[in-house]
N, C-alpha and C positions, 0 to 999 in steps of 0.2 A: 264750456266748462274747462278745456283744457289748458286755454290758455290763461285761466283766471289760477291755476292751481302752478302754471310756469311759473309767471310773473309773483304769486306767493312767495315759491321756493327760492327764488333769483333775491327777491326784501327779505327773507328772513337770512339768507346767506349775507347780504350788505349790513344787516343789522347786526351778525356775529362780527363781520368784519372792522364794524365801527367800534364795536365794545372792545376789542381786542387792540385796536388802535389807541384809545382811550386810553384803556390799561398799559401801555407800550410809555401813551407819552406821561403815566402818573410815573412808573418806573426810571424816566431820564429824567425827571425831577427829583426824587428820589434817590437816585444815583446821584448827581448833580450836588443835592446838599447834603451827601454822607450817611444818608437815612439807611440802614440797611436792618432786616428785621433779626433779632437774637434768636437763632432757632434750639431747640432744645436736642440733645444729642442721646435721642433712641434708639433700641436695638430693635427697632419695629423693619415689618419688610419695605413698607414705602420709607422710609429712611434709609435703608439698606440699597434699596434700588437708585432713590436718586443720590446717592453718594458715588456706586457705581458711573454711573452716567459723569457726572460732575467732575470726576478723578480722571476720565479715561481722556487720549489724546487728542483723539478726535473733536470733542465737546471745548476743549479749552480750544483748540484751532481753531475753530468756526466758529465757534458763537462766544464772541468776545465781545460782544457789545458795548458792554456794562462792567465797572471794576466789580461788582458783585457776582460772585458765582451763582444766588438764587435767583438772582434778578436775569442773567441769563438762560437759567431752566427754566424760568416763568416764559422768557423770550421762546425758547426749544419747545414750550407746550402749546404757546398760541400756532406757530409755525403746524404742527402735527395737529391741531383743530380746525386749521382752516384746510388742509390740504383734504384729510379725512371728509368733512363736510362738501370741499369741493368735489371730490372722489363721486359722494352718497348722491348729488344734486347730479350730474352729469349721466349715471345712470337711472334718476329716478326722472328727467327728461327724455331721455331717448327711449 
């Protein structure tokens, strides 16, 4: 039984990792032909937060992927879901 509940955790982590991939290559199409989405400019705290993020220096050094700055916090969140995930799997093996 334990190894049927490893091998579980190991596919559904390849399965987050594929949908995230996915998502990566709809974004450099996206990117690609100019597509970028009009966002609405709230005074909400997830607004607040990811504009923080987006502005600071660190965020435009590193993750420049994309000439969009959403398309790269989209990039910033897959990056912190898989690690986090990888993180959760690694302890719930051992």
């Amino acid at each position: 039984m334990g190894k049927s509940s490893k091998y579980g955790a190991w596919g559904e982590w390849l399965s987050t990792v594929g949908v995230l991939i996915g998502i990566q290559i709809l974004l450099v199409i996206f990117d690609r032909a100019g597509w970028s989405p009009n966002l609405r400019d709230d005074n909400s705290l997830l607004m607040q937060i990811r504009d923080s993020i987006m502005e600071s220096a660190w965020f435009t050094d590193i993750f420049n992927f994309h000439t969009s700055d959403i398309f790269n916090f989209i990039t910033l969140l897959s990056i912190v879901i898989i690690v986090l995930q990888t993180i959760f799997l690694l302890f719930q093996v051992c």
